[in-house]
C-alpha positions in Angstrom: -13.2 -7.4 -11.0 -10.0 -6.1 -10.3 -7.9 -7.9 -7.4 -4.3 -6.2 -6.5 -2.0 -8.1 -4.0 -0.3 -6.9 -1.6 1.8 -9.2 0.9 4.7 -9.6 2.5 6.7 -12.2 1.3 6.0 -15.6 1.2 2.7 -15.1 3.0 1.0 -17.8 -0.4 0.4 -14.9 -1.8 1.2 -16.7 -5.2 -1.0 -20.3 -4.8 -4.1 -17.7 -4.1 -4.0 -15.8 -7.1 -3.5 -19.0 -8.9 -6.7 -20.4 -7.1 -8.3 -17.6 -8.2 -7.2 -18.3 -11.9 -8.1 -22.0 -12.1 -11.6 -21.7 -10.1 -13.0 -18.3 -10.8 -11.6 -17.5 -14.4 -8.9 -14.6 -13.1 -6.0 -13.7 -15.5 -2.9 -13.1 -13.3 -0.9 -9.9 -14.3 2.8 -10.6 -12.6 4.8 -7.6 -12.9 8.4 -9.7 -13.7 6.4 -11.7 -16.5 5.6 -8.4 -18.0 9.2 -7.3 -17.9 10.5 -11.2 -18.8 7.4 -10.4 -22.2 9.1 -6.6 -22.7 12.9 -8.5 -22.9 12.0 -10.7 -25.4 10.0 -8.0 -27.5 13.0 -6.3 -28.8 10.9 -3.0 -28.4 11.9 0.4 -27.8 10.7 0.1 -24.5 13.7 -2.5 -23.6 16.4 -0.9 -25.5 15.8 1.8 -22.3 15.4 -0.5 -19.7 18.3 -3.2 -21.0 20.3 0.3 -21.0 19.2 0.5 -17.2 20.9 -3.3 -16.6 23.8 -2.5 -18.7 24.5 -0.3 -16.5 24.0 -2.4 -13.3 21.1 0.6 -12.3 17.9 -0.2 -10.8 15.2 0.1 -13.2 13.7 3.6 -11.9 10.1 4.9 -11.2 9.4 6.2 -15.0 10.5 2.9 -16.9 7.9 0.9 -14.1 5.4 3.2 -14.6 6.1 2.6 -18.2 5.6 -1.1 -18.2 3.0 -0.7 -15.3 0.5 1.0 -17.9 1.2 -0.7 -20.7 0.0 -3.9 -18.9 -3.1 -2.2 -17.4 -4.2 -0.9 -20.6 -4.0 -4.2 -22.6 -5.9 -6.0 -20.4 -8.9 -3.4 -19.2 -12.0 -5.8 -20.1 -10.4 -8.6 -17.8 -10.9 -10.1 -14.7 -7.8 -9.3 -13.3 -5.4 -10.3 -10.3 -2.3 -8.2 -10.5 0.8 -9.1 -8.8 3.6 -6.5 -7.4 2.1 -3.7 -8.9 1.3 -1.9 -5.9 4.6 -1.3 -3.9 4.7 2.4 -3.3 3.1 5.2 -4.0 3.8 6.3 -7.5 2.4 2.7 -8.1 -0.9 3.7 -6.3 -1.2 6.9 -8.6 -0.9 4.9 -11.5 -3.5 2.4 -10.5 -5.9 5.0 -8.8 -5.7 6.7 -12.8 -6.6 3.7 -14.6 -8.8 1.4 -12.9 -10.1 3.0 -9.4 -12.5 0.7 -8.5 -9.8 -2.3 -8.1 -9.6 -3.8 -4.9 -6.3 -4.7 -2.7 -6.0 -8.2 -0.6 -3.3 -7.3 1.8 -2.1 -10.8 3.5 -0.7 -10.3 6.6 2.0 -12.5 8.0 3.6 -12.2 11.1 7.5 -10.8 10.5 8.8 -14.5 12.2 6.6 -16.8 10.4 7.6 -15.1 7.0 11.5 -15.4 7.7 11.1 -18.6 9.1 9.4 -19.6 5.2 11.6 -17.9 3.7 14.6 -19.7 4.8 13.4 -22.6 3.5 12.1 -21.9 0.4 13.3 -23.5 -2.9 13.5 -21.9 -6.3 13.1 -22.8 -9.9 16.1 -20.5 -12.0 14.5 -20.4 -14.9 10.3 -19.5 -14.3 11.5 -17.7 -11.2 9.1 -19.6 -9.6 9.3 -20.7 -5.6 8.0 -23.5 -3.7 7.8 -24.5 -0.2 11.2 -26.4 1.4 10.0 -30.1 0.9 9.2 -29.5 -3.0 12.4 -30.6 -5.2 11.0 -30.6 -8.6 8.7 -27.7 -10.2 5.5 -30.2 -11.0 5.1 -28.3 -14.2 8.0 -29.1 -15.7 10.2 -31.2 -13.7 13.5 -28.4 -13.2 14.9 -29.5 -9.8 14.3 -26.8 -7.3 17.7 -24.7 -5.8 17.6 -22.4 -3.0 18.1 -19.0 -3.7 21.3 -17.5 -3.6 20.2 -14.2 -2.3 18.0 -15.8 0.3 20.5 -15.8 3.3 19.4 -14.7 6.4 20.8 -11.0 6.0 19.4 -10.6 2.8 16.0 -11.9 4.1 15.9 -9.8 7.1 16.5 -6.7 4.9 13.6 -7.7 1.9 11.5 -7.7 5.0 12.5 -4.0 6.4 11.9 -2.7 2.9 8.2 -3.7 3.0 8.1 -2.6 6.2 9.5 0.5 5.2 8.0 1.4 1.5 4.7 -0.6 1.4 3.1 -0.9 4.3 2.2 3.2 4.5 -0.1 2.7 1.5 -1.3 -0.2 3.2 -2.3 2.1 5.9 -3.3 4.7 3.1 -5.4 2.0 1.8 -7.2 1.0 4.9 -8.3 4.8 5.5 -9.9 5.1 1.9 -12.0 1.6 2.8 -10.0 -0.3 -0.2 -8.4 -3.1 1.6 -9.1 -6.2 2.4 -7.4 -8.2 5.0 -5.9 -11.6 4.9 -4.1 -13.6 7.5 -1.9 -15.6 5.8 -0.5 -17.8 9.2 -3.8 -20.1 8.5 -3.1 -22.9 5.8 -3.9 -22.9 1.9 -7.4 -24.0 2.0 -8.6 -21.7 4.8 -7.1 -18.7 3.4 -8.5 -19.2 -0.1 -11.8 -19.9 1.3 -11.6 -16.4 3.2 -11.0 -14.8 0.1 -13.8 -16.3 -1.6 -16.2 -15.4 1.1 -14.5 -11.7 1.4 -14.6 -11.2 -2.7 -18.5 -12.6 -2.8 -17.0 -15.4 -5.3 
């Protein structure tokens, strides 16, 4: 089975797909892991996008799409949930080409609810990992937690338009073609993972 999240941000997007790891055997496909894995491979592939940096540019559509397949395709026999994959729609072509029976989980947040969490979020610098406000240690490996410096209110408020903006009309697209599958992410942890197990036949 192939799962593709879609969410706005800070909707627990990230605790689900981990559920879905630890209880029904998922691998988790995170799109900055797979750049973080490219970095340290010295390949040809990140001479071109360490260029890209160098040059303070933002990695463009042909370098994603790059890195986009090369994850899909060395991981095709798995049960899969991928996250940040599916942000626009070059992204969609890609995924519609290599595995078109995958399914999307959209979790929807209310636009006050996911400012209002992202405010308080805290942040671990070095797995890039975030946790809820009252959390001051990542339990994995004890980093203390720092709030992000690009998480201002401004900067927030603007991460949120940009969904708006560039992801929700494949959202739309998706929930013409029957593909989606709809989450609302205001309930707690448990209920929403239980809605995705009963939505996903799990």
């Amino acid at each position: 089975m192939k799962i593709v999240l879609i969410w706005i941000q800070w909707s627990w997007k990230w605790t689900q797909a981990r559920i879905l790891q630890d209880k029904y055997w998922f691998k988790i496909l995170e799109m900055w892991w797979e750049f973080r894995k490219i970095i340290q491979s010295g390949t040809e592939l990140w001479i071109k996008i360490k260029e890209v940096i160098n040059s303070w540019n933002q990695v463009n559509d042909e370098l994603w799409k790059a890195v986009m397949e090369k994850a899909i395709l060395e991981n095709l026999w798995e049960n899969i949930v991928y996250d940040a994959f599916l942000r626009n729609e070059r992204n969609k072509e890609v995924l519609n080409r290599l595995i078109p029976d995958y399914k999307v989980i959209y979790f929807d947040l209310p636009e006050t609810e996911a400012k209002k969490r992202l405010l308080w979020r805290m942040y671990d610098k070095e797995t890039w990992e975030t946790f809820q406000a009252w959390i001051l240690t990542n339990p994995k490996n004890w980093n203390t937690l720092i709030k992000r410096a690009d998480d201002e209110e401004q900067a927030i408020i603007q991460r949120i338009k940009s969904f708006y903006d560039l992801t929700m009309p494949i959202v739309e697209e998706l929930r013409k073609e029957w593909k989606i599958i709809e989450i609302d992410a205001n309930w707690n942890i448990d209920e929403i993972a239980l809605r995705i197990k009963e939505k996903l036949g799990l």
